[in-house]
C-alpha positions in Angstrom: 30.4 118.9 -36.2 30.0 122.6 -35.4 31.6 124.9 -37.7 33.0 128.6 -37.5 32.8 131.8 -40.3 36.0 132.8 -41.2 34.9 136.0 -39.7 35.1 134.8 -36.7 38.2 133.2 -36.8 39.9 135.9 -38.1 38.6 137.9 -35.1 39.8 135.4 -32.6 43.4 135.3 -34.5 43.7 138.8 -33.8 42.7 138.8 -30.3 45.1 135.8 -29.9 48.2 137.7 -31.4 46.9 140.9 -29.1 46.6 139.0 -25.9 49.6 136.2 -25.7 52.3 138.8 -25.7 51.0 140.9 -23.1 50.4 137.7 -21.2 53.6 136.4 -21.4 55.2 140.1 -20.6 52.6 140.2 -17.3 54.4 136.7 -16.5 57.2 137.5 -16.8 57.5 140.9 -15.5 55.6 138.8 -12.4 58.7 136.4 -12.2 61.2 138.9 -11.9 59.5 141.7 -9.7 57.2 138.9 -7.7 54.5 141.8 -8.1 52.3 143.0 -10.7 53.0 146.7 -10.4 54.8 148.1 -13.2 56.4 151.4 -11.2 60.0 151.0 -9.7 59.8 148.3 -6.2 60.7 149.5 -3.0 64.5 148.3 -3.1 65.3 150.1 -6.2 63.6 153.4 -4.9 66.3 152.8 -1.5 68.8 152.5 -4.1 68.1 155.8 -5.5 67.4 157.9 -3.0 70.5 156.7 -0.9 72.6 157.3 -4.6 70.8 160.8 -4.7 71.6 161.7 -0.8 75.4 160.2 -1.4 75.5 162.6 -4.3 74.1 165.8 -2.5 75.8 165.5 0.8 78.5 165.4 -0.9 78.9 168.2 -3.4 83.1 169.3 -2.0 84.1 165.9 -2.6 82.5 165.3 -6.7 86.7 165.7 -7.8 88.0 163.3 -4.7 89.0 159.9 -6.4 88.2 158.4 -2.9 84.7 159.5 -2.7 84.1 158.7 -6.8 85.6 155.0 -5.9 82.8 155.2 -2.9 80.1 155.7 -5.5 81.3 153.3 -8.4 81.0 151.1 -5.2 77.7 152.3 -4.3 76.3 152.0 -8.2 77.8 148.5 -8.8 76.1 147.3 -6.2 72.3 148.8 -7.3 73.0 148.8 -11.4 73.0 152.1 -11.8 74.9 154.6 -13.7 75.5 158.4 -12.7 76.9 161.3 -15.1 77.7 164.5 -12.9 78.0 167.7 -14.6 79.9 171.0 -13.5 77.7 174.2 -14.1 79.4 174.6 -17.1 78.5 171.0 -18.4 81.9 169.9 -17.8 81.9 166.3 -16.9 83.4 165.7 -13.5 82.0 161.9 -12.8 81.0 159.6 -15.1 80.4 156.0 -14.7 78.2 152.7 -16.1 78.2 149.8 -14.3 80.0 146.7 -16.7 76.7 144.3 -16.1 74.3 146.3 -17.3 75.3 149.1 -20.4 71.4 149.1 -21.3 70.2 151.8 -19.1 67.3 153.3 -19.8 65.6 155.5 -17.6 67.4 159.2 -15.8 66.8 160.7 -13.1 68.0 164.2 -13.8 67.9 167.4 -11.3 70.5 170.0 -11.0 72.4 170.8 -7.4 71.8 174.3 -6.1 73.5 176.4 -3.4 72.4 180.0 -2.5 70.1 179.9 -5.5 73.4 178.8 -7.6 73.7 176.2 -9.5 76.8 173.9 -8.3 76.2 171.3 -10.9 73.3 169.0 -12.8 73.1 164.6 -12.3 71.6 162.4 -14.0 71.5 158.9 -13.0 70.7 156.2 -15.5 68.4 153.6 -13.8 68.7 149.8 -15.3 66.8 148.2 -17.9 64.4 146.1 -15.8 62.0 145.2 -18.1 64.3 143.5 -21.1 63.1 139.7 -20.0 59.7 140.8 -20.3 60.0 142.6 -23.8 62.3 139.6 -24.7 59.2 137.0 -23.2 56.7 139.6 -25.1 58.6 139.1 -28.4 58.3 135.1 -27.9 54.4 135.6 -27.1 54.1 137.8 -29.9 56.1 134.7 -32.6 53.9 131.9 -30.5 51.0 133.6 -31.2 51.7 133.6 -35.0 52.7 129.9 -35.0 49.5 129.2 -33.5 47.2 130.6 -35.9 49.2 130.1 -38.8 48.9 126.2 -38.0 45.2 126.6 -37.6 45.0 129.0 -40.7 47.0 126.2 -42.4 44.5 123.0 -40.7 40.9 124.9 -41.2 41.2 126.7 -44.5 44.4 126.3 -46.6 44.1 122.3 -46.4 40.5 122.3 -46.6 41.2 124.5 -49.8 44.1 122.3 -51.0 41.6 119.4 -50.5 38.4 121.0 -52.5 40.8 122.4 -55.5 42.0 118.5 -56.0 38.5 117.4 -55.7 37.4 120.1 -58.5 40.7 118.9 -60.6 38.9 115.1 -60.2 35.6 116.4 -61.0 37.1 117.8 -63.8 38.6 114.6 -65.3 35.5 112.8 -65.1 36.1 111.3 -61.3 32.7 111.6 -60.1 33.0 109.2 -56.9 34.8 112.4 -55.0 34.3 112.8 -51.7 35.1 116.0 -49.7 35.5 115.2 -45.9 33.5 117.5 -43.7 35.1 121.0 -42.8 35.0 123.4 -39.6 35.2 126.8 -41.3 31.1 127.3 -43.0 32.0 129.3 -45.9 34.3 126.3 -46.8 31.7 123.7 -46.0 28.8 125.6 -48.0 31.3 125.7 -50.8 31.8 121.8 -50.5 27.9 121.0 -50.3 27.9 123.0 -53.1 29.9 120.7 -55.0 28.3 117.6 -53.7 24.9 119.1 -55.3 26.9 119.8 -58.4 28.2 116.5 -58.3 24.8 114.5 -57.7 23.6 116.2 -60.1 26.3 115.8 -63.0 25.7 112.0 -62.0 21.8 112.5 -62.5 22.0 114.1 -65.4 24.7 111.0 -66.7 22.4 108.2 -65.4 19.5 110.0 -67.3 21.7 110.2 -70.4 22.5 106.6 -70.4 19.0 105.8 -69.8 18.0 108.0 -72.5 20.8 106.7 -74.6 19.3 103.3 -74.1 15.9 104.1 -74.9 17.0 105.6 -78.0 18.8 102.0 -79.1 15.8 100.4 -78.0 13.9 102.5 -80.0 15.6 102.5 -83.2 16.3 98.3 -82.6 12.2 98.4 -82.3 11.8 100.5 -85.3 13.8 98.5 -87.5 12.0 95.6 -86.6 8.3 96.9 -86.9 9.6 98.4 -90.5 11.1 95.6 -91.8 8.2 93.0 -91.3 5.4 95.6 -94.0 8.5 96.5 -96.3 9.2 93.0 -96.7 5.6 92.0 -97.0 5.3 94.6 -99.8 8.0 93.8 -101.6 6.7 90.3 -102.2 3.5 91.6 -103.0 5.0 93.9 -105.5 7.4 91.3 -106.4 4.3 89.0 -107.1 2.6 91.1 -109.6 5.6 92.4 -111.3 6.3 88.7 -111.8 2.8 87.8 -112.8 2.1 85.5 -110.4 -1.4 87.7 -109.5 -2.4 86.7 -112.9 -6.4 86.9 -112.4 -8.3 90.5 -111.6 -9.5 89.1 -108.4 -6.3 88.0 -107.4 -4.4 91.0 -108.8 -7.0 93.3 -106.4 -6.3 91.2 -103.4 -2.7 91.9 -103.5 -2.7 95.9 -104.2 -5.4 95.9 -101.3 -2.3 94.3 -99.2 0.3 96.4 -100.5 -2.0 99.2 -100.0 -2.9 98.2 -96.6 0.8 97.5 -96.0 1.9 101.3 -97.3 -0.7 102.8 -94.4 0.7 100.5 -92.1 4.2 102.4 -93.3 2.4 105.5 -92.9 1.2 104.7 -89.8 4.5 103.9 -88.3 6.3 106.6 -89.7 3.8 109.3 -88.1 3.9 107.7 -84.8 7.6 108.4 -84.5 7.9 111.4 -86.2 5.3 112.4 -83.2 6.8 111.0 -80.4 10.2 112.6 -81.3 8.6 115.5 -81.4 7.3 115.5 -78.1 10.3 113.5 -76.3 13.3 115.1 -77.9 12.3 118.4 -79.9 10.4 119.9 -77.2 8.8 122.2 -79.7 6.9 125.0 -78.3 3.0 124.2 -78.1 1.3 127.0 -80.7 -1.4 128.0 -78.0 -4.7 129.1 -78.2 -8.2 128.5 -76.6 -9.0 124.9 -77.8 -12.7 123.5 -77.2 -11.9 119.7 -76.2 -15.6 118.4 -76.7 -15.4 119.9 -80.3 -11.6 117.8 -80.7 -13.0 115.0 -79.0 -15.9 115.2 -81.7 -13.2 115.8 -84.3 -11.1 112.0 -83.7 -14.6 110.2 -83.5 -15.3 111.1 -86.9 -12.0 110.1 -88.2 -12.6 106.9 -86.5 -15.9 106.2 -87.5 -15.6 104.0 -90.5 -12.9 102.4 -88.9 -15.2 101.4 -85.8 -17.6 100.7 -88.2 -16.4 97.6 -89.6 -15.9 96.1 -86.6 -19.4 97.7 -85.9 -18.2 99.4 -82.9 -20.4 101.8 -81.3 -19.2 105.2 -80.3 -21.4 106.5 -77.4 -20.9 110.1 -75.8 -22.4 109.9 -72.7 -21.9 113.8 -71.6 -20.2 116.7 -73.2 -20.2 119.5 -70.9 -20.3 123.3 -71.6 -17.7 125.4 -71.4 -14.6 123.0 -71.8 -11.8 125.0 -73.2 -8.5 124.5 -72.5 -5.1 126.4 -73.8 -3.5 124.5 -76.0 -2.1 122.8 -79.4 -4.8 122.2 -80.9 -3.1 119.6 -83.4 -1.6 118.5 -80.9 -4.4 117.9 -78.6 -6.3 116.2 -81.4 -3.5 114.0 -81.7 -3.4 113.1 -78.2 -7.1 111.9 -78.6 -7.2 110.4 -81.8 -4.6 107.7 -80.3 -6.5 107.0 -77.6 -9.8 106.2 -79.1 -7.7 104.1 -81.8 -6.5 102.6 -78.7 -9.8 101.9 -77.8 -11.6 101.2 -81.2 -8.3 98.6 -82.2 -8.7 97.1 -78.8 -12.7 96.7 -78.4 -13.7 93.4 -80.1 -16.8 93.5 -83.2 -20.0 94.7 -81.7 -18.3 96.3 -79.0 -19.5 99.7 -77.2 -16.9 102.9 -76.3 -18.5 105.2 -74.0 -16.8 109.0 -74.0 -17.7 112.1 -71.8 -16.2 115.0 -71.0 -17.1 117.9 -68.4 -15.8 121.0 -66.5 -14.1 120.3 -62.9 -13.5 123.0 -61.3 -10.5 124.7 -62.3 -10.0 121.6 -65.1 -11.4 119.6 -67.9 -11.7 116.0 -67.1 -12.4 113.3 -69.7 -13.0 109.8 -69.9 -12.9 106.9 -72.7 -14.1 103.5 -71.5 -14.5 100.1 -74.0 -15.8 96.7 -74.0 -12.8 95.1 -74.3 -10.8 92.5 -71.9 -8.9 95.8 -70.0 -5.5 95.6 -68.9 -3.4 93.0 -67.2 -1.6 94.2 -63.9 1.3 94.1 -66.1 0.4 96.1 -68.7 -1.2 98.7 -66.4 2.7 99.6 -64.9 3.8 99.7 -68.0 1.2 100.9 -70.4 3.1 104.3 -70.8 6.5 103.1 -71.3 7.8 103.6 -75.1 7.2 100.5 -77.4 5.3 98.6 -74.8 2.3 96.4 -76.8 1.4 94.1 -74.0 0.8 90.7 -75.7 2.7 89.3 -78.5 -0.6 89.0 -80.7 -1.4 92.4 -80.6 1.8 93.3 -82.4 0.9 93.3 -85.9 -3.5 93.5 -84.8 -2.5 97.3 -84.0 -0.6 98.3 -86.7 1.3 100.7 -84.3 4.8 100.5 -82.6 3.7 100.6 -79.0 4.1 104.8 -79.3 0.1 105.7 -78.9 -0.2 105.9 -75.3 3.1 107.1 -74.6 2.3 110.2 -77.3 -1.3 110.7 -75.7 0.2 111.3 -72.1 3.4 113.2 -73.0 1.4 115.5 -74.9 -1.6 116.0 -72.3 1.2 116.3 -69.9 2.9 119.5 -71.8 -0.3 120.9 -71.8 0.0 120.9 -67.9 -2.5 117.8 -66.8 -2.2 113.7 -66.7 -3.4 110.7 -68.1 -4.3 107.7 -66.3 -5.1 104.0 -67.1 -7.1 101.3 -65.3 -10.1 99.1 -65.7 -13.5 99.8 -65.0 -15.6 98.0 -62.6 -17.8 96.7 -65.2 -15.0 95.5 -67.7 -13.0 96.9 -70.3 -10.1 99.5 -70.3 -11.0 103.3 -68.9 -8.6 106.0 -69.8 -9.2 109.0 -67.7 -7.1 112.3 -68.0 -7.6 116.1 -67.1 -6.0 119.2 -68.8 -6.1 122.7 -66.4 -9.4 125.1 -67.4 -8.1 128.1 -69.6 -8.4 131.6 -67.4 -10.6 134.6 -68.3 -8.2 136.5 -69.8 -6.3 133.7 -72.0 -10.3 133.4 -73.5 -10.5 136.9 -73.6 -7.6 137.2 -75.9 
């Protein structure tokens, strides 16, 4: 539908309101005369040059009541009115004809004899343009009807209709829908509003999803808390009771409750992370961060643990030159999961193969294992929050499904990716990139 700027209608209202009444006074002035010419017709200028001659020829007679009855006659019959003057502006004749009082425009010129003056006339010629200032007047109110409709159909309505949708939109009525306008100003403000709508109706879809996630997330919680609190308790609740009641036995259960309280530890830390990075948003404490010497950092820390499954931790390639702008706890965080990830998911006397290089403008990493991989399910929803993949894994990992999720979020604030996927020769390979730090960021 095409639309028009109120500029422009405003221009064309005005031209309207100029240009009917002059039309309708050209028609009508073209009805009465039959002839566009505005100047007196050829009958009325008989009419006053036979009233002028009647008047001049026959100065001795002004005071005869016969010859004033000859010109009432004469002026009846053309419209006109005459007003004859003595020299000294005493009025001898004066007359208006009965049909027509609304004379408007005089001929005037003064009577002279022997370079005296005998007298002065003036003759009041009829109003022959009343019908047209009359059909003017009517153009003239037309005119205004017309564009005050129009004003009233393209902008006060359209108005109307936009200050009830905002009224809606105000009482939570997000289903509005404007209809299409022909004035643009009106139309950009009502695409406006459907932007603002679609977006109020994002934002509301993503806080119901969030709003979701966060049940699902406490639910999950409360679950993967309950099952080591209540396995410590009974541990505890076993040696207060003396039912441990041999050294060897009596180690075995603090080992559990011991092992237990890490798994505690474990859980609490993963959420306390992931609520960091999902909902806090806290700002990353940057500076130049070497990611070989982090990578380097969460293989130690998971060395004993890979050693009792006697896991071996390869680096295949740790390039020069690998620094990033970062977190660095956070960063170290981010890897740490993912070679747990790896080392809790590689079986005993298992290989994990890490490198790490410059690329370009990035640093790109890589963490393959030994282990079975992922399923085609797991792989579309490795990253989602609490996902474990199989049931038997759940208490094996010691974890509430957070790792991965963490690992990417975090990589991801520090402006790269992470990826998942399997590697042609078996086992999982987690591959991700963070952007190179600049000159003058390692400069500083």
């Amino acid at each position: 539908m095409k639309t028009i700027r109120i500029r422009t209608f405003t221009i064309l209202s005005l031209f309207l309101i100029l240009l009917l009444p002059w039309l309708f006074y050209v028609t009508a002035h073209l009805i009465e005369t039959k002839t566009l010419s505005f100047d007196m017709n050829d009958s009325q200028k008989r009419d006053l040059a036979k009233t002028i001659r009647l008047i001049e020829t026959n100065v001795e007679n002004w005071a005869d009541p016969v010859w004033q009855d000859q010109l009432r006659g004469q002026l009846q019959e053309s419209g006109m009115g005459v007003a004859i003057l003595s020299e000294t502006n005493q009025e001898i004749v004066q007359f208006t004809p009965e049909r027509n009082r609304t004379l408007l425009r005089t001929e005037q010129f003064s009577i002279l004899q022997d370079g005296r003056v005998l007298g002065r006339v003036i003759i009041y010629q009829p109003n022959s343009r009343g019908v047209q200032m009359i059909a003017a007047f009517a153009g003239l109110l037309l005119a205004f009807i017309i564009v005050g409709y129009a004003m009233r159909r393209f902008i006060l309505k359209p108005l109307e209709q936009m200050s009830l949708g905002v009224r809606q939109i105000a009482e939570g009525d997000l289903d509005v829908r404007l209809p299409l306008f022909r004035v643009t100003e009106i139309t950009e403000v009502r695409d406006g509003f459907t932007q603002m709508v679609e977006s109020l109706q994002e934002s509301i879809q993503k806080q119901v999803a969030l709003e979701e996630e966060r049940r699902f997330v406490i639910t999950a919680v409360a679950h993967d808390l309950r099952t080591p609190l209540f396995a410590l308790r009974g541990y505890l609740d076993g040696l207060e009771q003396g039912i441990a009641h041999s050294p060897d036995k009596i180690a075995k259960y603090v080992a559990v409750c011991k092992e237990k309280s890490a798994q505690l530890d474990r859980l609490v830390e993963e959420l306390f992370t992931f609520t960091k990075t999902e909902y806090l948003e806290a700002e990353l404490q940057e500076s130049t961060v070497d990611l070989p010497l982090v990578l380097q950092k969460s293989i130690d820390s998971l060395n004993p643990l890979a050693r009792q499954k006697h896991i071996s931790i390869i680096v295949e390639h740790f390039g020069q030159d690998c620094v990033v702008m970062g977190d660095s706890h956070l960063l170290e965080r981010a890897m740490n999961n993912l070679l747990d990830n790896a080392v809790r998911h590689t079986p005993c006397h298992g290989k994990i193969f890490i490198q790490c290089l410059r690329d370009g403008s990035q640093v790109t990493f890589a963490i393959q294992d030994t282990g079975e991989g992922f399923s085609p399910e797991e792989l579309q929803r490795v990253f989602e929050p609490l996902y474990r993949g199989e049931a038997s894994r759940n208490r094996s990992t010691g974890g509430v499904g957070l790792g991965l999720t963490i690992s990417r979020k975090i990589i991801r604030r520090h402006g790269g990716d992470l990826v998942v996927g399997n590697h042609s020769d078996g086992g999982a390979l987690l591959r991700g990139w963070i952007p190179l730090a600049n000159l003058m960021d390692r400069v500083f």
